[in-house]
C-alpha positions as CSV (number, residue, x, y, z in Angstrom):
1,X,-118.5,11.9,18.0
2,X,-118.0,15.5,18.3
3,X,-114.6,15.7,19.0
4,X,-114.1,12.9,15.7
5,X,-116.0,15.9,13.6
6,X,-114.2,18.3,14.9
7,X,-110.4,16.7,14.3
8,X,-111.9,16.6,10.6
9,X,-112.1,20.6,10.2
10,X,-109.6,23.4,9.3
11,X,-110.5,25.1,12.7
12,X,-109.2,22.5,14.8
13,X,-105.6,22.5,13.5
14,X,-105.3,26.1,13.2
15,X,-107.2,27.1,16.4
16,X,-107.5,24.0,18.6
17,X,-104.3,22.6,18.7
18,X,-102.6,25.7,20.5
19,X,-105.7,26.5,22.4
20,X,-104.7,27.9,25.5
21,X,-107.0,29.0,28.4
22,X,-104.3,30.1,31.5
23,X,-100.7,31.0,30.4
24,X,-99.9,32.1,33.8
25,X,-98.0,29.8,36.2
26,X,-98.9,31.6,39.0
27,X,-102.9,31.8,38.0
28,X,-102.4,28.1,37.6
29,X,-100.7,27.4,41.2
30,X,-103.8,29.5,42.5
31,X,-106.2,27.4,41.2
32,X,-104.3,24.1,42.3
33,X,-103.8,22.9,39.0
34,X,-100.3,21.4,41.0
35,X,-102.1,19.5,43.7
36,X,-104.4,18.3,40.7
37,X,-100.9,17.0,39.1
38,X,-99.6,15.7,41.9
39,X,-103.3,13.2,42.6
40,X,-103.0,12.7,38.8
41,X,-99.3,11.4,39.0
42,X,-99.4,9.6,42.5
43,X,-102.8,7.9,42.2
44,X,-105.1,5.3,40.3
45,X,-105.5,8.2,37.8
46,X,-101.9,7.4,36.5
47,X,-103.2,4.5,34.9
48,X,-105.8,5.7,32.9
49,X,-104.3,7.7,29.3
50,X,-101.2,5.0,28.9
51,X,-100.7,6.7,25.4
52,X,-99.4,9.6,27.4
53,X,-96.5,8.1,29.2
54,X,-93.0,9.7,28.2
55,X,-90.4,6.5,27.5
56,X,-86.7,6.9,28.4
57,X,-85.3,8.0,24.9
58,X,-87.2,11.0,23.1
59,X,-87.2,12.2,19.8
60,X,-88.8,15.1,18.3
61,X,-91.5,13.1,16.2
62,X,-92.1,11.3,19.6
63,X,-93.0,14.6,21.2
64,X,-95.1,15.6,18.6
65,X,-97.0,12.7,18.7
66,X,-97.3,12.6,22.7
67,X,-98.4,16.5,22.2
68,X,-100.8,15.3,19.2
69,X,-102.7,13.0,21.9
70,X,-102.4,15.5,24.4
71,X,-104.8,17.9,22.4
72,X,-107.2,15.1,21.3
73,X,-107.5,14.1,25.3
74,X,-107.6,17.9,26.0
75,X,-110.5,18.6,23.4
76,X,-112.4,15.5,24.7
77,X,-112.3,16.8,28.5
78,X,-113.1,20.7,26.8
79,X,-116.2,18.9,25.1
80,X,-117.4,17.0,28.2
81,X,-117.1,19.6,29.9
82,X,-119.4,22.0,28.0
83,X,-121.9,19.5,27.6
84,X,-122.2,18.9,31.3
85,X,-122.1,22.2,32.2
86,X,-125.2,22.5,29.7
87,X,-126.7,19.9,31.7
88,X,-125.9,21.4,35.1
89,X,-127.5,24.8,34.1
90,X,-130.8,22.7,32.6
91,X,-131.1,21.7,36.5
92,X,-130.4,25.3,37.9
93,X,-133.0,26.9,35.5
94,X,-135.1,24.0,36.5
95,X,-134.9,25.6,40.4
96,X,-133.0,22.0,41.0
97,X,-129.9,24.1,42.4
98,X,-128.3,21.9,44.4
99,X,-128.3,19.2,41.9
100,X,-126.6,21.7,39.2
101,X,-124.0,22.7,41.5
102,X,-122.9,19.2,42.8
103,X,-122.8,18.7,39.0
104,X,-120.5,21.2,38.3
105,X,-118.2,20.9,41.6
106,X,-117.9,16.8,40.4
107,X,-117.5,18.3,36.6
108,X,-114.4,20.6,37.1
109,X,-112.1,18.3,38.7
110,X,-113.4,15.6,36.2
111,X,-113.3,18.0,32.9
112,X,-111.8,21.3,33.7
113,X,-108.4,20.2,35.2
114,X,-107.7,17.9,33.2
115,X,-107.7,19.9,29.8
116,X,-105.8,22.5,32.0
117,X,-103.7,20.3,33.1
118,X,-102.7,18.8,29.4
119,X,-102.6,22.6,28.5
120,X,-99.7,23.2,30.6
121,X,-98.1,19.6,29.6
122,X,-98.6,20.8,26.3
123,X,-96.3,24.1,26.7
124,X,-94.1,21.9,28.5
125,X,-93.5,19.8,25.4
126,X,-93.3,22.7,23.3
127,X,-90.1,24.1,25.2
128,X,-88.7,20.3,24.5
129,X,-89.1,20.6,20.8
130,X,-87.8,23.9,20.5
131,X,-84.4,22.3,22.6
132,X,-84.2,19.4,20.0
């Protein structure tokens, strides 16, 4: 619901659309964001965002709307994330410590690298557009 409210606003296509967290490649290989590709693309994870799937001939309106539902998934993680995370601390500061940080080690690999992973799809499509 938020992300529906948000798509509605001025702020989201100006400053959500190109939001970008890591521009670094080598910041994102640090973090694993490629083994996190690699489970996405070789596991039961492949099958879950089927709207996402590049077909064989590609067009520039094509890309744009692949990148288009790369930002809504992207937001979507972004806002899941927050709200857990929310969560997660309402545990900590409720001396529940443990509980808050298994929260947030199952929330980043759920949340966080996914939206960093579409981030870096995203540039990837961007340099496609620019070639066509």
């Amino acid at each position: 619901m938020i992300h529906y409210a948000l798509r509605k606003t001025d702020y989201f296509n100006k400053n959500l659309q190109n939001l970008t967290f890591i521009e670094s490649q080598n910041l994102n290989r640090i973090i694993g964001l490629g083994v996190f590709k690699w489970i996405v693309k070789n596991t039961f994870f492949k099958f879950f965002n089927q709207k996402l799937k590049l077909k064989t001939k590609i067009d520039k309106p094509y890309l744009c709307s692949i990148r288009n539902e790369m930002t809504i998934s992207e937001i979507d993680h972004l806002i899941g994330f927050v709200f857990v995370s929310f969560f997660a601390l309402a545990k900590a500061f409720d001396a529940n410590y443990l509980f808050g940080l298994v929260i947030m080690i199952v929330n980043m690999p759920m949340n966080l690298y996914p939206s960093l992973l579409q981030q870096e799809n995203k540039r990837r499509i961007d340099r496609l557009i620019k070639r066509l």
